[in-house]
N, CA, C and O atoms as a Tinker XYZ file with bonds, in Angstrom:
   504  protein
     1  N     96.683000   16.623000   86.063000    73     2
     2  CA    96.712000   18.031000   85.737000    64     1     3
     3  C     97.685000   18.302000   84.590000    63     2     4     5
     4  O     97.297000   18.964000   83.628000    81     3
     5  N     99.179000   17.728000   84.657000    73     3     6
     6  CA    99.557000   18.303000   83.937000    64     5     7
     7  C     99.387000   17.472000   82.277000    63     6     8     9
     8  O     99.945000   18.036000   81.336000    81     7
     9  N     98.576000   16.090000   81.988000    73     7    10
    10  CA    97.724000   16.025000   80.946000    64     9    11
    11  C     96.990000   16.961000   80.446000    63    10    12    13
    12  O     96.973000   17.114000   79.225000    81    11
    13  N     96.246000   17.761000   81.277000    73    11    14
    14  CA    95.904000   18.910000   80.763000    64    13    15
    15  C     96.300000   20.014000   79.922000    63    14    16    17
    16  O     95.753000   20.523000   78.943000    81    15
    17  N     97.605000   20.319000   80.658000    73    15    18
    18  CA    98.622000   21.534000   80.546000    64    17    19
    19  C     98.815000   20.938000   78.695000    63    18    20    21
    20  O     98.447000   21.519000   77.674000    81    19
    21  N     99.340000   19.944000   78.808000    73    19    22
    22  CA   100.015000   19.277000   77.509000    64    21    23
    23  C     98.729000   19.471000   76.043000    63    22    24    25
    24  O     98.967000   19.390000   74.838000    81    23
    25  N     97.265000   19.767000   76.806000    73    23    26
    26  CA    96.415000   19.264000   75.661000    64    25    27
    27  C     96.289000   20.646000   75.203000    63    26    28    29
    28  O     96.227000   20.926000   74.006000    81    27
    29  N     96.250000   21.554000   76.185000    73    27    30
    30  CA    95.690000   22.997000   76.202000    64    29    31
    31  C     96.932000   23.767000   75.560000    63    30    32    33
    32  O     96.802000   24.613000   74.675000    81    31
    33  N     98.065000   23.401000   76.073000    73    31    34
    34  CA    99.323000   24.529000   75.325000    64    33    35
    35  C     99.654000   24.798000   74.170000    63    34    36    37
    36  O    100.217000   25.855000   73.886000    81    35
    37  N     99.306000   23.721000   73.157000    73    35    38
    38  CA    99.630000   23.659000   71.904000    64    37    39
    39  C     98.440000   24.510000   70.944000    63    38    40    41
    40  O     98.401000   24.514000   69.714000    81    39
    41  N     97.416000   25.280000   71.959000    73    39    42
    42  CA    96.096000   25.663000   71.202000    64    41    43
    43  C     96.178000   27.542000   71.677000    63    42    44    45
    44  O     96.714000   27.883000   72.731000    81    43
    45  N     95.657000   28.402000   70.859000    73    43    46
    46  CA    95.458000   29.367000   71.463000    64    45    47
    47  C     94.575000   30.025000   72.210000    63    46    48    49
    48  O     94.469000   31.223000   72.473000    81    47
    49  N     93.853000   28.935000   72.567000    73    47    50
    50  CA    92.724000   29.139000   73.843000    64    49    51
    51  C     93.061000   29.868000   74.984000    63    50    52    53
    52  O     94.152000   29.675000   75.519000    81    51
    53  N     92.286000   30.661000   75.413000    73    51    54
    54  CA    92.492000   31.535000   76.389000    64    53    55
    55  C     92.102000   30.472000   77.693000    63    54    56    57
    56  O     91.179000   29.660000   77.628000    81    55
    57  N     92.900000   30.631000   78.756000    73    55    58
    58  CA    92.496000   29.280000   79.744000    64    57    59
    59  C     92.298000   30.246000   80.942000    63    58    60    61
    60  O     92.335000   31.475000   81.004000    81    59
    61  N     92.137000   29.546000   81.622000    73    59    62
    62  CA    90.978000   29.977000   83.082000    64    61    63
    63  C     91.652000   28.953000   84.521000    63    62    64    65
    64  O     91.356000   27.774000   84.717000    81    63
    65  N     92.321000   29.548000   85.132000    73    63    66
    66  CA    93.061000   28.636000   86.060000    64    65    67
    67  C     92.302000   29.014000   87.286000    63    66    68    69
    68  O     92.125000   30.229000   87.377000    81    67
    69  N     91.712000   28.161000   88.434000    73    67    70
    70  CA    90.942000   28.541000   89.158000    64    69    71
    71  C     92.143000   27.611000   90.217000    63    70    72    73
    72  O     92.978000   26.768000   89.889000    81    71
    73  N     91.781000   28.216000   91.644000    73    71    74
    74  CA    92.431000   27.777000   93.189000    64    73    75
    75  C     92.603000   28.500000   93.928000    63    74    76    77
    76  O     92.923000   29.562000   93.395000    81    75
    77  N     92.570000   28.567000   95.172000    73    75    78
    78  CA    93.093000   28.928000   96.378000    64    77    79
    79  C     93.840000   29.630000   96.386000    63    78    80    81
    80  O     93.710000   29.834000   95.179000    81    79
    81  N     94.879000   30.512000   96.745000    73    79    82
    82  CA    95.807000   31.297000   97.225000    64    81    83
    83  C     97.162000   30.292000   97.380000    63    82    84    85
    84  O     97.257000   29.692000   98.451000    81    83
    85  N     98.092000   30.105000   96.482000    73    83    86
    86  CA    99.278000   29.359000   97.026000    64    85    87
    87  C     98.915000   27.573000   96.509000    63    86    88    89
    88  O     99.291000   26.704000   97.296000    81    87
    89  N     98.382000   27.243000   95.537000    73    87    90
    90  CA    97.693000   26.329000   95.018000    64    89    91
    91  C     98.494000   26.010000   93.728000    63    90    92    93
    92  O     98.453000   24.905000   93.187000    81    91
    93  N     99.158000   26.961000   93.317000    73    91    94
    94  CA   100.153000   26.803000   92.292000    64    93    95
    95  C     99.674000   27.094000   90.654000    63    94    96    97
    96  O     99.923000   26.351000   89.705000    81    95
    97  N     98.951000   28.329000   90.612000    73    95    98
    98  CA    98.058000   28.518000   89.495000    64    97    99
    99  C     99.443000   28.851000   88.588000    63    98   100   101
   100  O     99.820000   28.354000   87.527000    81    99
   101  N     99.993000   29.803000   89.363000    73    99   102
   102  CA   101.140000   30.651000   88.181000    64   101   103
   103  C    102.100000   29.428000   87.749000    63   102   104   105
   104  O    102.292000   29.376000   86.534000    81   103
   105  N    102.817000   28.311000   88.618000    73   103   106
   106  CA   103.469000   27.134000   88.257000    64   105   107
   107  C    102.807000   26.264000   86.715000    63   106   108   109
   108  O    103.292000   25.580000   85.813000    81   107
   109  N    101.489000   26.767000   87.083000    73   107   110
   110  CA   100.727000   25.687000   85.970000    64   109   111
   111  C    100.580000   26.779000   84.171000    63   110   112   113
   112  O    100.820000   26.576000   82.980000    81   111
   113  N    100.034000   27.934000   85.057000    73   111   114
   114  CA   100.758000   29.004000   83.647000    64   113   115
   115  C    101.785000   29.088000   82.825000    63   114   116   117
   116  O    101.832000   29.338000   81.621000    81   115
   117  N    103.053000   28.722000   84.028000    73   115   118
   118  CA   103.925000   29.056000   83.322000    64   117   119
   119  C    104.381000   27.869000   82.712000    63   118   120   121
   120  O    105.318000   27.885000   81.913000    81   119
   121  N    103.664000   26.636000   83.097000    73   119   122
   122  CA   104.200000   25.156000   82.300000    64   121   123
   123  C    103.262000   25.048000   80.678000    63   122   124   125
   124  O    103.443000   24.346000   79.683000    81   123
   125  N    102.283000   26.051000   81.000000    73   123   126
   126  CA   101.073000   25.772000   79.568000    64   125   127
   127  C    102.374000   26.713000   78.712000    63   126   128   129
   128  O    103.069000   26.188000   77.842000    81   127
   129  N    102.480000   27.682000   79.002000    73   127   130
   130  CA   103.431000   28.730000   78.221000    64   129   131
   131  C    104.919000   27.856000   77.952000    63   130   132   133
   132  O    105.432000   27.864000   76.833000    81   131
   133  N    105.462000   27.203000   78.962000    73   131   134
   134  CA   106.796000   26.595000   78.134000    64   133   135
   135  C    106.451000   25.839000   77.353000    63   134   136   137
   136  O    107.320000   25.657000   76.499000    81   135
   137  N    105.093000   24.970000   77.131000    73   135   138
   138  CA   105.068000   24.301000   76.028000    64   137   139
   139  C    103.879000   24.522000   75.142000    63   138   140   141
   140  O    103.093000   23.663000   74.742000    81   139
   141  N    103.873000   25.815000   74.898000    73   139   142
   142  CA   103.082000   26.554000   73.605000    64   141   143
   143  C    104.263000   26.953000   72.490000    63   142   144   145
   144  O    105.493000   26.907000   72.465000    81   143
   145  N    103.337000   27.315000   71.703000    73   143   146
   146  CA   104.372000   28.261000   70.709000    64   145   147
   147  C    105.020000   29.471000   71.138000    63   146   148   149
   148  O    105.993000   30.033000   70.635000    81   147
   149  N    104.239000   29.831000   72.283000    73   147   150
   150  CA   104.934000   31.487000   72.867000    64   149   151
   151  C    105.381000   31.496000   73.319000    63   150   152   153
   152  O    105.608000   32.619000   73.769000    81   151
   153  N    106.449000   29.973000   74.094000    73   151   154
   154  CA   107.341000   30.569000   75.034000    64   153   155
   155  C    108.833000   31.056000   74.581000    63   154   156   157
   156  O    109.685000   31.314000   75.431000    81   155
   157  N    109.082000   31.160000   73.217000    73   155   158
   158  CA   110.200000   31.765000   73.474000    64   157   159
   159  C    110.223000   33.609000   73.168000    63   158   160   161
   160  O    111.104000   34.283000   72.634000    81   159
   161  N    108.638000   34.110000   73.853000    73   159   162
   162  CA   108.198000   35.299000   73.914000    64   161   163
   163  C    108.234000   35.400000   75.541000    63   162   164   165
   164  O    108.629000   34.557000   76.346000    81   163
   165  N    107.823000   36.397000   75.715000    73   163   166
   166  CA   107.185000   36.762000   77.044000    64   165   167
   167  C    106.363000   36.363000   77.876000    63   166   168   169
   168  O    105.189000   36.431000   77.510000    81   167
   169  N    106.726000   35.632000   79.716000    73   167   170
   170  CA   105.561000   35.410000   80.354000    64   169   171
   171  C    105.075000   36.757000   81.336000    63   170   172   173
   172  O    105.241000   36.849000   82.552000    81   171
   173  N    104.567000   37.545000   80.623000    73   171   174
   174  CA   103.970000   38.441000   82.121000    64   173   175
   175  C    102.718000   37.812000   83.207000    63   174   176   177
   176  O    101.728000   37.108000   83.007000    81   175
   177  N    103.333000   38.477000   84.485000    73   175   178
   178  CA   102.293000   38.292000   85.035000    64   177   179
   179  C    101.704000   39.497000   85.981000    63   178   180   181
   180  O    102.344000   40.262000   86.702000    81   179
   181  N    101.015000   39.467000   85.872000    73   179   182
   182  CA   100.149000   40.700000   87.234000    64   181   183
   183  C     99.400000   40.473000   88.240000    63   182   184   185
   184  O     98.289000   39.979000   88.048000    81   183
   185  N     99.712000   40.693000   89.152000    73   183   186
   186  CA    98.585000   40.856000   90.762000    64   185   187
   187  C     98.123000   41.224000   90.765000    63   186   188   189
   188  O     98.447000   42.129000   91.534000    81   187
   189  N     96.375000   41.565000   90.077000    73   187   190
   190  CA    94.951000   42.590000   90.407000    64   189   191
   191  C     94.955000   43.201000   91.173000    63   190   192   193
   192  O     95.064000   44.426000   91.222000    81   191
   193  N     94.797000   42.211000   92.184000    73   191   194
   194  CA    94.553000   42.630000   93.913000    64   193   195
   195  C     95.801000   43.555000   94.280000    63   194   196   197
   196  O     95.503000   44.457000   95.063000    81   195
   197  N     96.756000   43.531000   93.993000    73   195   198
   198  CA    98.080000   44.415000   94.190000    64   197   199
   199  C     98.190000   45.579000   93.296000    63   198   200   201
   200  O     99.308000   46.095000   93.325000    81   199
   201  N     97.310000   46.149000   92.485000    73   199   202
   202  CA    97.184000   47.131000   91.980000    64   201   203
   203  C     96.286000   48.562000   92.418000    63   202   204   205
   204  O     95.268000   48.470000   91.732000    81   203
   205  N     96.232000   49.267000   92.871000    73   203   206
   206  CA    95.129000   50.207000   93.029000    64   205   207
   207  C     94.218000   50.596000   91.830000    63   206   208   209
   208  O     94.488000   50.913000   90.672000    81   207
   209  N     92.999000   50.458000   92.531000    73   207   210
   210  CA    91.758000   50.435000   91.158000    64   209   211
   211  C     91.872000   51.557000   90.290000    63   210   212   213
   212  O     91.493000   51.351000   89.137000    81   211
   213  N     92.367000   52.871000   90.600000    73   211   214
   214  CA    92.910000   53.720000   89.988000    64   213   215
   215  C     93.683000   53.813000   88.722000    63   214   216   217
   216  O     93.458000   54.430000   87.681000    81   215
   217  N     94.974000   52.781000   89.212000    73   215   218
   218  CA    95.576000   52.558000   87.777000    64   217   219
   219  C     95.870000   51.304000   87.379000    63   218   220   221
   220  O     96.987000   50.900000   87.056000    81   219
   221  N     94.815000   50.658000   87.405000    73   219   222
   222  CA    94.789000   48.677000   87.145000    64   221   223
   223  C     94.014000   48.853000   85.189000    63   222   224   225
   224  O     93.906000   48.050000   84.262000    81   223
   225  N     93.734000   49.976000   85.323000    73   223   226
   226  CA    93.211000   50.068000   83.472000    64   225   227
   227  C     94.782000   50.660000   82.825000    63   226   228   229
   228  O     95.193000   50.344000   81.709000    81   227
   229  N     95.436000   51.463000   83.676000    73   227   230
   230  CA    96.426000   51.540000   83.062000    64   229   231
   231  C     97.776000   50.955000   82.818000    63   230   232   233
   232  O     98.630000   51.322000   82.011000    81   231
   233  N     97.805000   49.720000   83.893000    73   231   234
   234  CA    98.643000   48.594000   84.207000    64   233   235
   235  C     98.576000   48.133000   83.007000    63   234   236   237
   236  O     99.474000   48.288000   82.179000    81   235
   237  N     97.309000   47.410000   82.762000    73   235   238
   238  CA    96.612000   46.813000   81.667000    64   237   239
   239  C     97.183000   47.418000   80.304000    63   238   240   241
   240  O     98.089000   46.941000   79.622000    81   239
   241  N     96.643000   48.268000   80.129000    73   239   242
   242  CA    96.400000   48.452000   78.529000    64   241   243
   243  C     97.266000   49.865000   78.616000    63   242   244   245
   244  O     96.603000   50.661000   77.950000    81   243
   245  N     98.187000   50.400000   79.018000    73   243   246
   246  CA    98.751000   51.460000   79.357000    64   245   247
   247  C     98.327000   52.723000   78.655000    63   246   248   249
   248  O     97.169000   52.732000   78.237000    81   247
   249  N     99.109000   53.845000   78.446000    73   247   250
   250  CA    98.185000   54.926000   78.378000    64   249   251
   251  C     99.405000   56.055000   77.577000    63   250   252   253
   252  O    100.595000   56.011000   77.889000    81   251
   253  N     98.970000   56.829000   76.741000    73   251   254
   254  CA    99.552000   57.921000   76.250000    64   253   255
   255  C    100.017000   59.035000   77.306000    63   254   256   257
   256  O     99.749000   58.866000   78.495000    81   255
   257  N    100.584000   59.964000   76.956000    73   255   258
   258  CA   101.306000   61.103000   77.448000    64   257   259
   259  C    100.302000   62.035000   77.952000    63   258   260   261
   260  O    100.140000   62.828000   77.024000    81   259
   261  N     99.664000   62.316000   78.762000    73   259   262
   262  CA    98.646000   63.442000   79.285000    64   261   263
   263  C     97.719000   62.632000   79.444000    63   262   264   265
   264  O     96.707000   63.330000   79.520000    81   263
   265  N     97.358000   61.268000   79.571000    73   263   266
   266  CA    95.825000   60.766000   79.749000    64   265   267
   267  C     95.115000   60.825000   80.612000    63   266   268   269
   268  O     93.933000   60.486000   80.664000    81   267
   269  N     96.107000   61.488000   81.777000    73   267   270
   270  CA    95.819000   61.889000   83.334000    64   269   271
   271  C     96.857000   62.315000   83.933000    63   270   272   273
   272  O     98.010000   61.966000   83.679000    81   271
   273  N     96.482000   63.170000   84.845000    73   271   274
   274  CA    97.947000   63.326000   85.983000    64   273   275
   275  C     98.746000   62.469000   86.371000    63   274   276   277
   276  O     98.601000   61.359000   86.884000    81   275
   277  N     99.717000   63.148000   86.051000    73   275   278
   278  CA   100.803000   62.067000   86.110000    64   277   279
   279  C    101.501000   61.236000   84.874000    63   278   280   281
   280  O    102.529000   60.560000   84.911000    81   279
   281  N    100.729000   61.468000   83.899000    73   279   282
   282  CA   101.345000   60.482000   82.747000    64   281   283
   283  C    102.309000   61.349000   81.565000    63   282   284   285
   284  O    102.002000   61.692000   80.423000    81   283
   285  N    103.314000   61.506000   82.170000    73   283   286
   286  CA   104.221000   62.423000   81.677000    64   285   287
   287  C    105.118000   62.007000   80.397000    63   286   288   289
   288  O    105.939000   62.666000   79.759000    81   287
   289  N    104.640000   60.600000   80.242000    73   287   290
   290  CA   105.474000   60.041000   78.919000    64   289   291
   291  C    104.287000   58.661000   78.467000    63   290   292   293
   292  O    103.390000   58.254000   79.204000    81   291
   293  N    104.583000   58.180000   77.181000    73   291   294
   294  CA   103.549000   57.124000   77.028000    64   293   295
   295  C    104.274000   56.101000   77.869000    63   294   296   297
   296  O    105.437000   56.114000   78.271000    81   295
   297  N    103.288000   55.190000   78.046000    73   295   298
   298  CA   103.657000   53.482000   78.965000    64   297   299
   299  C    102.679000   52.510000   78.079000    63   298   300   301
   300  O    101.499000   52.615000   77.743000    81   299
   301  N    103.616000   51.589000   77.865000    73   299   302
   302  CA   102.996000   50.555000   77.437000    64   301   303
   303  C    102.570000   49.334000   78.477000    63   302   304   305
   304  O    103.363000   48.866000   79.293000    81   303
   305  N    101.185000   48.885000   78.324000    73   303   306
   306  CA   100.636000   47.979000   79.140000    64   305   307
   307  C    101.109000   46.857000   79.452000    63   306   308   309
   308  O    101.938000   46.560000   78.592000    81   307
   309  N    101.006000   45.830000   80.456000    73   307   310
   310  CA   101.038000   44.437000   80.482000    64   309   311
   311  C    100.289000   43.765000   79.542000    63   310   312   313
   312  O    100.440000   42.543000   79.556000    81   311
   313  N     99.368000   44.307000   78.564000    73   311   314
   314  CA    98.852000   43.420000   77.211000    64   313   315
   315  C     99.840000   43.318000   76.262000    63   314   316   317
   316  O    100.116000   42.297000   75.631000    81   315
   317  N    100.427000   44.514000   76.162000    73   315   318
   318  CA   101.015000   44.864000   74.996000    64   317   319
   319  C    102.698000   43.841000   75.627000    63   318   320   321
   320  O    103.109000   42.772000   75.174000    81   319
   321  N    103.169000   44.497000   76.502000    73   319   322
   322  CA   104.301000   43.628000   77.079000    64   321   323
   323  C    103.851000   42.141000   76.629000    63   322   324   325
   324  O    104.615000   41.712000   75.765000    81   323
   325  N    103.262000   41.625000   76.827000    73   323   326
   326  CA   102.970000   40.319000   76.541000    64   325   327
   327  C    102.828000   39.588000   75.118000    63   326   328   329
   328  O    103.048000   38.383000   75.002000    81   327
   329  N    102.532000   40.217000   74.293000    73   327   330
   330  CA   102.057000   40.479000   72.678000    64   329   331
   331  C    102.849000   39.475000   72.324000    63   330   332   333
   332  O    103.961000   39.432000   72.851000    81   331
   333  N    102.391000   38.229000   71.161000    73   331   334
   334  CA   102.659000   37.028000   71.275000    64   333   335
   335  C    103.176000   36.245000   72.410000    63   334   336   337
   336  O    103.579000   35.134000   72.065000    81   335
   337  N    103.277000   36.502000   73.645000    73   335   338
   338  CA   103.364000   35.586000   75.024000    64   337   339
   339  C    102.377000   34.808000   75.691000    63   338   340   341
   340  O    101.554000   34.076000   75.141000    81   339
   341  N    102.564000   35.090000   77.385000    73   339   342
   342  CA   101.389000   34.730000   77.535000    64   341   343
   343  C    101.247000   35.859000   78.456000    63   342   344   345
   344  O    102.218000   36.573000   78.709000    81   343
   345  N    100.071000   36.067000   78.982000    73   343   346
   346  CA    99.893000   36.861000   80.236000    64   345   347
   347  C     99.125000   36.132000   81.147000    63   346   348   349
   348  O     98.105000   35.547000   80.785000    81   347
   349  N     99.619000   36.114000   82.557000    73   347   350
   350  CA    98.873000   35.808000   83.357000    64   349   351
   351  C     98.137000   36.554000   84.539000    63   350   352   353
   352  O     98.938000   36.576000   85.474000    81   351
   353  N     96.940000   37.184000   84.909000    73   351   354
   354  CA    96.302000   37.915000   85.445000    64   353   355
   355  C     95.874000   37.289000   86.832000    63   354   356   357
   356  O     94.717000   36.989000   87.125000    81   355
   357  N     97.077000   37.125000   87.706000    73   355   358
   358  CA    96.483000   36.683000   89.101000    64   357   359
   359  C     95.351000   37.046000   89.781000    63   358   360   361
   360  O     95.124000   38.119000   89.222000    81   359
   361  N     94.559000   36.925000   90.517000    73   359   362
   362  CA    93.372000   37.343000   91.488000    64   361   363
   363  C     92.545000   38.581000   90.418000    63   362   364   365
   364  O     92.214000   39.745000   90.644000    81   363
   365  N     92.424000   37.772000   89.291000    73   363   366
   366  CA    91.736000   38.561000   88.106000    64   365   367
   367  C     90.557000   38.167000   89.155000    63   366   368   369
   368  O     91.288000   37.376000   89.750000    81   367
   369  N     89.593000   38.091000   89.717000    73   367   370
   370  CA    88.391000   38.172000   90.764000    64   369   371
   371  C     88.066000   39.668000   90.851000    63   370   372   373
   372  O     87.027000   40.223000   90.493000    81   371
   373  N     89.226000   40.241000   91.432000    73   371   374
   374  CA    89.631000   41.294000   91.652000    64   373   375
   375  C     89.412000   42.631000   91.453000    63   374   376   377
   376  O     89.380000   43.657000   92.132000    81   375
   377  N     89.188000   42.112000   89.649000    73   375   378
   378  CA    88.982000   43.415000   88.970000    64   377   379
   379  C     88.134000   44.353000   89.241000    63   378   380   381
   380  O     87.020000   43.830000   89.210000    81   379
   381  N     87.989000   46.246000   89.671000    73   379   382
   382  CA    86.598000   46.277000   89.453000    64   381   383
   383  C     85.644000   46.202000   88.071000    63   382   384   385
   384  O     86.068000   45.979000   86.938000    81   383
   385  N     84.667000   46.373000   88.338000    73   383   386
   386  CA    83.639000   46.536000   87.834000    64   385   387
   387  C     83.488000   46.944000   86.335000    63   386   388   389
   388  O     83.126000   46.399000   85.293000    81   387
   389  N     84.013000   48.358000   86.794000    73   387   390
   390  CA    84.113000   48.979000   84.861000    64   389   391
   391  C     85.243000   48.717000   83.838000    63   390   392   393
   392  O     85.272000   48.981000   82.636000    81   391
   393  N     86.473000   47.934000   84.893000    73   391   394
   394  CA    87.246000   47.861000   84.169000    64   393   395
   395  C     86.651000   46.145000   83.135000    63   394   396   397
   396  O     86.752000   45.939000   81.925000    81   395
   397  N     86.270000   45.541000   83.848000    73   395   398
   398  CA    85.805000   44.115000   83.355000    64   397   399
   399  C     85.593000   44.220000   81.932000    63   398   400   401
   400  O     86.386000   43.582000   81.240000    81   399
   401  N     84.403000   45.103000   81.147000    73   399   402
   402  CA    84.082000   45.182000   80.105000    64   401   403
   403  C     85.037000   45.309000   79.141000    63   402   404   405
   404  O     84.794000   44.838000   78.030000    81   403
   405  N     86.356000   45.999000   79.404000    73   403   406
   406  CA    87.760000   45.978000   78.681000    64   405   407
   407  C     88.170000   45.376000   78.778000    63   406   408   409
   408  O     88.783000   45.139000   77.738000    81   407
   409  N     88.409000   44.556000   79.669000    73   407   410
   410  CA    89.314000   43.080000   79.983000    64   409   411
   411  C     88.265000   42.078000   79.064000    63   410   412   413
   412  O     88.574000   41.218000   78.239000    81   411
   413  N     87.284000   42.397000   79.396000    73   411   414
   414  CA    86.210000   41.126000   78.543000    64   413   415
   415  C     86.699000   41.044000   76.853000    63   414   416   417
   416  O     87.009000   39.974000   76.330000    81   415
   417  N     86.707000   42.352000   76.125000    73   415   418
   418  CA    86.878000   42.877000   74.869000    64   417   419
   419  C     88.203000   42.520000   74.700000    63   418   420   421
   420  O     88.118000   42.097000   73.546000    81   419
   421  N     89.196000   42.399000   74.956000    73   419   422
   422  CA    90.419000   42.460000   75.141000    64   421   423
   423  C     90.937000   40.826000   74.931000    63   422   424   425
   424  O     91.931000   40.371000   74.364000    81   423
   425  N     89.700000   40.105000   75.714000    73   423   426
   426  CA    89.806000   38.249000   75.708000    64   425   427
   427  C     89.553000   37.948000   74.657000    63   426   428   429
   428  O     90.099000   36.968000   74.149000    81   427
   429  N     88.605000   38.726000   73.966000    73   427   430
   430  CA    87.480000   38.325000   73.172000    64   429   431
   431  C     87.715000   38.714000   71.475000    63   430   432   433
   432  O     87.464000   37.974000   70.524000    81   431
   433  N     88.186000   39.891000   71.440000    73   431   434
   434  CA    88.311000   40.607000   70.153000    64   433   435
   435  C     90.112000   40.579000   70.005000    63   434   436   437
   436  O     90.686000   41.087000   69.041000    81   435
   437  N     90.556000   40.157000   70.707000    73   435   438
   438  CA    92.744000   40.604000   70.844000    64   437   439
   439  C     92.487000   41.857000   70.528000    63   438   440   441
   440  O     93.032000   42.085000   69.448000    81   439
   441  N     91.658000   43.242000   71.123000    73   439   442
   442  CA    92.252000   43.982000   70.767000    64   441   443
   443  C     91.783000   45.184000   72.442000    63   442   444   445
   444  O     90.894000   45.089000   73.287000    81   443
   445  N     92.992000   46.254000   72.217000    73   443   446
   446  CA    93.004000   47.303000   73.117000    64   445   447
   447  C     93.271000   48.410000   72.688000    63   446   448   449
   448  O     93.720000   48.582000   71.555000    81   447
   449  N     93.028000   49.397000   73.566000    73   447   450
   450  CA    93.606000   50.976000   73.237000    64   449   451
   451  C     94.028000   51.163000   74.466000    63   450   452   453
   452  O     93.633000   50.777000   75.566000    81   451
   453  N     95.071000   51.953000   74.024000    73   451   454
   454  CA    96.118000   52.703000   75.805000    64   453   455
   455  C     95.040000   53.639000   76.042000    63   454   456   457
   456  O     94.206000   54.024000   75.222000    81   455
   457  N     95.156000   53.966000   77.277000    73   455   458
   458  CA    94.391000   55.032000   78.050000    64   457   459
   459  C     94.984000   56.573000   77.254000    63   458   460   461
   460  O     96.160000   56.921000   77.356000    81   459
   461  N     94.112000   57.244000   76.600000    73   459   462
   462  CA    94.157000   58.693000   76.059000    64   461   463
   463  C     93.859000   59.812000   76.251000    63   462   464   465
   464  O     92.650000   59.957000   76.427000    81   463
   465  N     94.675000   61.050000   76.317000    73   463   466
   466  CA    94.346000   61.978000   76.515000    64   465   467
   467  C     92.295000   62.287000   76.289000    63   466   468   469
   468  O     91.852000   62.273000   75.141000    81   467
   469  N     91.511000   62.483000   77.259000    73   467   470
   470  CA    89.958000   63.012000   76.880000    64   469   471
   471  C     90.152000   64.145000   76.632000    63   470   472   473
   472  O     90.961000   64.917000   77.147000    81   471
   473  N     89.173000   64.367000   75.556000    73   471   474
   474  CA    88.795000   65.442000   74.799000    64   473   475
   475  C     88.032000   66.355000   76.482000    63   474   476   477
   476  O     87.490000   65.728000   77.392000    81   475
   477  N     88.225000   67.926000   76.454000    73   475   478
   478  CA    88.124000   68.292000   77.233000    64   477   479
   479  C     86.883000   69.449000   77.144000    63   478   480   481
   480  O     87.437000   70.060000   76.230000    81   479
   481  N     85.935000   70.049000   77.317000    73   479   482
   482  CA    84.724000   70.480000   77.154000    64   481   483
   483  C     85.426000   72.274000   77.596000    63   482   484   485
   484  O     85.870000   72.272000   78.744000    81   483
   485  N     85.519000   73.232000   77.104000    73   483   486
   486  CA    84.806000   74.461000   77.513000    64   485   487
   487  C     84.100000   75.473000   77.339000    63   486   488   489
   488  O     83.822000   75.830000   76.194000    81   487
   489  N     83.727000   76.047000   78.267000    73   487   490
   490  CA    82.398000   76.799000   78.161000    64   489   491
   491  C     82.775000   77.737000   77.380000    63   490   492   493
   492  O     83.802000   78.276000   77.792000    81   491
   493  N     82.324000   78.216000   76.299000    73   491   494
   494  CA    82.882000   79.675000   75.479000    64   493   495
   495  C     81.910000   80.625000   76.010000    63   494   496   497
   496  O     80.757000   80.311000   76.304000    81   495
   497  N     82.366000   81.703000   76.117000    73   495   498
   498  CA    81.585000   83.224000   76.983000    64   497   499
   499  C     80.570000   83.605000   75.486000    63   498   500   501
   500  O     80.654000   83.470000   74.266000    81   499
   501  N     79.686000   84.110000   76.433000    73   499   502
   502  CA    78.464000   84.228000   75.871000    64   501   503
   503  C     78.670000   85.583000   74.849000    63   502   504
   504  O     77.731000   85.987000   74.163000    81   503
């Protein structure tokens, strides 16, 4: 395994750690990251499953000042926290559904937007 770690760290390939619960995925993360170029950046990591689906888009990719109740100041994401690091996304399984397509874009393109105030619709009187 850790032949592996050694072939994969030196590349900026996005890697895919698969196991069990307690199998030692994050141990093996955090050995690809001490011997990349990013470790003398940031290792974040996050628990999916320990997030409520509610605000796991805003964990992520965080969100401006009004983007919803509650967001009383901007927050910056665990992507952005990570920015030249590494991030590691535990029980990424986890994710739901709609958030996937952002996480997909996000693997795929390096790029995100914080969660933003929506444009808000009203009815003007007749």
């Amino acid at each position: 395994m850790l032949h592996h770690v050694e072939i994969v760290a030196p590349t900026d390939a996005t890697v895919l750690i698969t196991g069990e619960t307690g199998t030692g995925k994050e141990l093996l993360a955090r050995a690809i990251h001490n011997l990349s170029a990013r470790h003398q950046h940031a290792f974040v990591k996050l628990n999916c499953a320990a997030i409520p689906t509610g605000l796991l888009e805003s964990e992520l990719f965080g969100h401006e000042r009004g983007a919803f109740t509650g967001a009383v100041s901007q927050r910056i994401g665990r992507f952005e926290l990570a920015n030249r690091g590494t991030i590691f996304l535990d029980e990424v399984g986890e994710i739901p559904l709609e958030v996937q397509p952002k996480l997909l874009r996000v693997l795929q393109e390096r790029e995100f937007e914080r969660l933003a105030v929506r444009a808000r619709c009203a009815r003007m009187p007749a």
